[in-house]
C-alpha positions as CSV (number, residue, x, y, z in Angstrom):
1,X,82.6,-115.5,45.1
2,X,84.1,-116.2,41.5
3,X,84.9,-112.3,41.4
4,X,86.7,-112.2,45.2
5,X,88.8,-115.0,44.1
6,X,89.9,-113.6,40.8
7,X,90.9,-110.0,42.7
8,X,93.0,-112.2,45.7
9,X,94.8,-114.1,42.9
10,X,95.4,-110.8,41.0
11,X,96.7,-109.5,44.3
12,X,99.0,-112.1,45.0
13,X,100.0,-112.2,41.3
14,X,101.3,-108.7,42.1
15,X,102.8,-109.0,45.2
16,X,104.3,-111.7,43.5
17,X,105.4,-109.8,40.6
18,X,106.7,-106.9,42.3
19,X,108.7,-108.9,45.0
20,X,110.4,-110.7,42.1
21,X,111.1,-106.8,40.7
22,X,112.8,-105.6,43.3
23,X,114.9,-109.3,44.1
24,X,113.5,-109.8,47.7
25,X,115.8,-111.7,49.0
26,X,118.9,-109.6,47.8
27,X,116.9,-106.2,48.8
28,X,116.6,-107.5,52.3
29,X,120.3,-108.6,52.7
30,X,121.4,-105.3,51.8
31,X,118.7,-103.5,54.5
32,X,120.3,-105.5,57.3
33,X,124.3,-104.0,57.0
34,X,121.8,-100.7,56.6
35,X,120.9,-100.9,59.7
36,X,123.5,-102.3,61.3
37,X,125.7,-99.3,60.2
38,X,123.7,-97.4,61.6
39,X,123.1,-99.1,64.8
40,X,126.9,-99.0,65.5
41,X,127.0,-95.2,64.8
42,X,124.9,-94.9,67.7
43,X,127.0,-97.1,69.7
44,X,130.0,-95.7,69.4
45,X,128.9,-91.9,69.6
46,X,127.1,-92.6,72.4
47,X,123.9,-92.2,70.9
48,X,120.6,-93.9,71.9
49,X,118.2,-94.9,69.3
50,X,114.9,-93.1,71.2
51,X,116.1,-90.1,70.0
52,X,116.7,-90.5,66.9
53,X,113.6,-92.4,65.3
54,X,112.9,-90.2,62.7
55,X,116.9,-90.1,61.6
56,X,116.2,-93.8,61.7
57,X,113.0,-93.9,59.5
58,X,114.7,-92.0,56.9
59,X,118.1,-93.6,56.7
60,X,116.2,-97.1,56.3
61,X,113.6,-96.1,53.8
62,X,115.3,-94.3,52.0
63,X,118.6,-96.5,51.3
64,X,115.5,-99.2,50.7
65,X,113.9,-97.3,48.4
66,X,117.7,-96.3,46.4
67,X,118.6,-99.7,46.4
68,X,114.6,-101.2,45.1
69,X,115.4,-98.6,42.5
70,X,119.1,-100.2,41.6
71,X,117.6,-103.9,41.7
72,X,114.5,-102.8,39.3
73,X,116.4,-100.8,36.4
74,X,119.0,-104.0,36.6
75,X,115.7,-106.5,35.9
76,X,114.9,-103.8,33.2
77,X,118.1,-103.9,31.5
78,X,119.0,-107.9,32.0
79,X,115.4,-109.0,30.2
80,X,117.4,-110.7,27.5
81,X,119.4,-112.2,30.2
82,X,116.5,-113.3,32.7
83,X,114.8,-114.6,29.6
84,X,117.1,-117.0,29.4
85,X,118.5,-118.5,32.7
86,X,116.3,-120.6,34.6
87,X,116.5,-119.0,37.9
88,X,115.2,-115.3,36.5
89,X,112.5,-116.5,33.7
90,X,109.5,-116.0,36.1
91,X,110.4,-112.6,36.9
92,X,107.7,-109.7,35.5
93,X,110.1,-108.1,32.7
94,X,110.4,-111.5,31.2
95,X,106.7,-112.7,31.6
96,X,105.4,-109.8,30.4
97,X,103.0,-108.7,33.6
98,X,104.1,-106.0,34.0
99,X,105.7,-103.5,31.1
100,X,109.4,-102.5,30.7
101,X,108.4,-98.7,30.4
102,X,106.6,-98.9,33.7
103,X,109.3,-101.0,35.3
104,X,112.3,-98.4,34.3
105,X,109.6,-95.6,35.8
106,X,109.4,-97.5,38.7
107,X,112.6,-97.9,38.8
108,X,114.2,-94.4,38.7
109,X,111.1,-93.3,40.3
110,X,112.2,-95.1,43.7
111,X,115.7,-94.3,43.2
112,X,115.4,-90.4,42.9
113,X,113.0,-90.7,46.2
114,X,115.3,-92.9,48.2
115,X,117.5,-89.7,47.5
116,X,115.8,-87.2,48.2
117,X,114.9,-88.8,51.8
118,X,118.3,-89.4,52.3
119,X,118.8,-85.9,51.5
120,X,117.1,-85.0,54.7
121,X,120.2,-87.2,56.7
122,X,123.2,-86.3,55.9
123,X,124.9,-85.3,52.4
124,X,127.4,-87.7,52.8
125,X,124.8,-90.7,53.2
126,X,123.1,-88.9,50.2
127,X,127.0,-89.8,48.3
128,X,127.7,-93.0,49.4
129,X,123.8,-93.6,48.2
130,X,124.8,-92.5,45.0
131,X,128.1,-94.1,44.6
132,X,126.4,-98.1,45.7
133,X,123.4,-97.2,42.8
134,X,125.9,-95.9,40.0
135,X,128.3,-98.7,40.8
136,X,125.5,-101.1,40.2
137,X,123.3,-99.5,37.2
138,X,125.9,-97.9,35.0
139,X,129.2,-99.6,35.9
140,X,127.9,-102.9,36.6
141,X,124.9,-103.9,34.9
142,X,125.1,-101.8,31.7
143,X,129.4,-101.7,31.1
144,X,130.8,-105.0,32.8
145,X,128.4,-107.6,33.6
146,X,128.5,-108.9,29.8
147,X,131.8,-108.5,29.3
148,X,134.2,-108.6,31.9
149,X,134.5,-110.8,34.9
150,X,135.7,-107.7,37.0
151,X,131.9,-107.3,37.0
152,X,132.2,-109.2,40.0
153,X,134.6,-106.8,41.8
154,X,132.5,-104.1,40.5
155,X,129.0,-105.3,42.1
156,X,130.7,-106.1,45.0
157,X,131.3,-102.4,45.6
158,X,127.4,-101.6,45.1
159,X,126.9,-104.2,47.8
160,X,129.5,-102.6,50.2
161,X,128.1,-99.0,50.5
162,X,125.2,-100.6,52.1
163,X,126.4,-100.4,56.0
164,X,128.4,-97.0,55.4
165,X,125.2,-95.2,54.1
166,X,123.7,-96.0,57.7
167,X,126.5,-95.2,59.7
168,X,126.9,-91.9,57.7
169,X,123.2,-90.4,58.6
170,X,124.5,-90.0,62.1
171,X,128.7,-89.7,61.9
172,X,131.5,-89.3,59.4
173,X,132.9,-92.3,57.7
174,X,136.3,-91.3,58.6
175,X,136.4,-94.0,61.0
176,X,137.8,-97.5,61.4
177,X,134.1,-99.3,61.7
178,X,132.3,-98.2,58.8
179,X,135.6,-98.8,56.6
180,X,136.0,-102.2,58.2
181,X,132.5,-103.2,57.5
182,X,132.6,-102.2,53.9
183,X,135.8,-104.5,53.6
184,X,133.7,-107.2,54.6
185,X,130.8,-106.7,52.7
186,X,133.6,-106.4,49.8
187,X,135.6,-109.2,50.4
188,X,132.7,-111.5,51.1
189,X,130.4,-111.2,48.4
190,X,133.4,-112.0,46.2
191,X,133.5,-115.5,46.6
192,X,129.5,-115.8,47.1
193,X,129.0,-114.6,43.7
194,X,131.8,-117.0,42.4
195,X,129.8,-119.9,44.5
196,X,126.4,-119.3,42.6
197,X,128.3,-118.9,39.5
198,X,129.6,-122.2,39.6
199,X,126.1,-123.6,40.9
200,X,124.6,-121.6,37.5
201,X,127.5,-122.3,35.4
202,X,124.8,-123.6,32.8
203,X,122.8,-120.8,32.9
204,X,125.5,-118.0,32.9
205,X,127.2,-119.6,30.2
206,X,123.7,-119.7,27.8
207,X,123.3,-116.4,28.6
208,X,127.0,-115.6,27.9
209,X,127.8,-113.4,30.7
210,X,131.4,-113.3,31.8
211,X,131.2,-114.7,35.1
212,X,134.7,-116.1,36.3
213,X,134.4,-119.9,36.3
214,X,132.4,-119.4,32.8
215,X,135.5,-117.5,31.1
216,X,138.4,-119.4,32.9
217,X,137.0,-122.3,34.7
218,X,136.6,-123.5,37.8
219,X,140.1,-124.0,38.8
220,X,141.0,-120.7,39.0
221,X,137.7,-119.5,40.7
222,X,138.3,-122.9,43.4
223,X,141.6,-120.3,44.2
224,X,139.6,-117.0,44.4
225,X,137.2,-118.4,46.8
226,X,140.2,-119.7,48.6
227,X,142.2,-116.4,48.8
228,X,138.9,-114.6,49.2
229,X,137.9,-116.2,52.4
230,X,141.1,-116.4,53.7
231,X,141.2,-112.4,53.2
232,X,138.5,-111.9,56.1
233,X,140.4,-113.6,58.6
234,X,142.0,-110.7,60.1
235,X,139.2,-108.1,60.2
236,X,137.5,-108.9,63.5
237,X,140.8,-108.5,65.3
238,X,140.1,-104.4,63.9
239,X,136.5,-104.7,65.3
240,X,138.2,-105.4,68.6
241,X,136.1,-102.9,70.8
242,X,132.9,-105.4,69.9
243,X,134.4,-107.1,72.4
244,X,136.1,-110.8,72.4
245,X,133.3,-112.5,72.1
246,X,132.8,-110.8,68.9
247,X,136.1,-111.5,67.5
248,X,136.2,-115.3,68.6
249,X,133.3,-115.9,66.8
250,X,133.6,-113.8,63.8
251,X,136.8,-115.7,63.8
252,X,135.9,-119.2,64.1
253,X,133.3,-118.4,61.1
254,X,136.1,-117.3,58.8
255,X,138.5,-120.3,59.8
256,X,135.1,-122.8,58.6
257,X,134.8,-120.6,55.9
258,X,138.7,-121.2,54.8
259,X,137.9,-125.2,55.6
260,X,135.0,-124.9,52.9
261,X,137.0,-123.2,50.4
262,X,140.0,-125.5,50.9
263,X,137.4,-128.8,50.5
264,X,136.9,-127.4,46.7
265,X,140.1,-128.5,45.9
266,X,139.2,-132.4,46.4
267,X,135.6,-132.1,45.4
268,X,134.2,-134.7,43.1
269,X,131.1,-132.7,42.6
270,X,132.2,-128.9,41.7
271,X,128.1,-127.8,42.1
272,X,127.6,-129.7,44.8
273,X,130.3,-128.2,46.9
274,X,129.4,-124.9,45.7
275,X,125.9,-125.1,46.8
276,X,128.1,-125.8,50.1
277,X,129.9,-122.5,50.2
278,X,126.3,-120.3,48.8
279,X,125.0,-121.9,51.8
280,X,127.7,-121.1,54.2
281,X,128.4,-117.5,52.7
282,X,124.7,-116.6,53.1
283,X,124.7,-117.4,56.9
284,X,128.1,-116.2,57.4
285,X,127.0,-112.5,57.0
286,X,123.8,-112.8,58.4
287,X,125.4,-114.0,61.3
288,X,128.3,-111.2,61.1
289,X,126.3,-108.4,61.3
290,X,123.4,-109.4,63.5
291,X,126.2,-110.5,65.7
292,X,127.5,-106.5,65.9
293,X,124.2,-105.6,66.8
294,X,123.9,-108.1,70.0
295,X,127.2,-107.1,71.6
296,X,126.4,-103.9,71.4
297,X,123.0,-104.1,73.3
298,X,122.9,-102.2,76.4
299,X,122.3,-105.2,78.4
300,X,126.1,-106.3,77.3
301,X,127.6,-102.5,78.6
């Protein structure tokens, strides 16, 4: 009995482990624009997802499997980092249960396969692919996250391939959707970040990495969350073929969104309110782009 308990907690210690690896909760935010990009290339080219199932498999697993590979070389290379900010001490690379040579194997190891399946999509996927995991490994996590508050800008990129990959398995980017959803993507992880660095202002600071409110305050980020927010009000009205529907709601999210931001400015409690805007930032997309995938059922044709 002693020995069946010892292998279940060893198991759940790993599962544990790993889903700390590869950021769970950030790898799944980035699999739903996936597959919403996707979803809408079949939508507007007339396309019915019964036939493509296998195109389907292999633009989901393997952007899943590039962008595990991203997240698990960043844990790799942040260890100093992790080891000292509260929020990433328990993850493997600091604890030590698992190695950092097996974690950077694992790491491009997932990353060349995510390829490769994409390869059998589309070569433009295959690029996009690409550009989101360079943006994040090389540009972002080894050049600017430590020293430049661009990094922001620069991971924000990574983030916004996501929905283009999918929609490029089936059709050419060269269209108003795909560059419209990137934009948001873009444009709203800008001030998310800024919202959990003001909420880890502590932490980043310890750590010393350059995150905006750390190098010039929270004054200035208060504004960029402000000008931010305010710079997703008009792209609904471009997603206009979603219907109104669509664009009503899309835009009554970004007008609470500007009402957040604006209540920064006459916060007593900076972390408190930022906590506020995390919240409403993480919902706000979710929202978004499970929203695009409703009013395009076919029971709304």
């Amino acid at each position: 009995m002693n020995t069946i308990l010892a292998k279940e907690r060893n198991t759940s210690s790993l599962f544990s482990d790993l889903r700390l690896l590869v950021k769970g909760p950030v790898l799944i935010a980035n699999v739903l624009p996936v597959f919403t990009g996707f979803w809408l290339a079949l939508y507007f080219n007339n396309e019915s997802l019964a036939n493509h199932w296998g195109l389907f498999l292999l633009t989901m697993i393997g952007s899943s499997l590039v962008m595990a590979g991203a997240l698990i070389i960043n844990n790799w290379y942040d260890v100093d980092i992790d080891s000292v900010m509260d929020r990433t001490k328990n993850r493997p690379t600091v604890t030590g249960h698992i190695s950092l040579k097996t974690v950077l194997t694992l790491g491009f190891t997932l990353s060349i396969l995510g390829h490769i399946l994409l390869l059998f999509t589309t070569i433009e996927a295959v690029i996009w692919a690409f550009i989101g995991w360079f943006t994040y490994v090389i540009l972002y996590t080894m050049w600017a996250k430590r020293k430049y508050t661009l990094n922001t800008v620069i991971g924000a990129i990574s983030g916004a391939v996501s929905p283009v990959i999918g929609w490029t398995t089936l059709a050419s980017s060269n269209h108003i959707v795909p560059i419209i959803l990137f934009l948001i993507l873009f444009i709203f992880q800008m001030p998310h970040t800024f919202a959990i660095a003001i909420k880890k202002y502590h932490e980043y600071k310890a750590a010393r990495v350059a995150m905006l409110p750390v190098v010039h305050g929270f004054d200035i980020t208060k504004r960029q969350i402000f000008v931010y927010s305010a710079c997703l009000l008009p792209l609904p009205f471009y997603l206009g073929s979603l219907g109104t529907p669509f664009v009503v709601i899309a835009t009554l999210l970004n007008l609470g969104w500007i009402g957040v931001s604006i209540a920064g400015f006459f916060t007593k409690n900076n972390f408190k309110w930022a906590k506020v805007v995390f919240l409403y930032s993480v919902n706000y997309i979710t929202i978004i782009f499970l929203l695009m995938i409703i009013v395009t059922l076919p029971i709304f044709k």
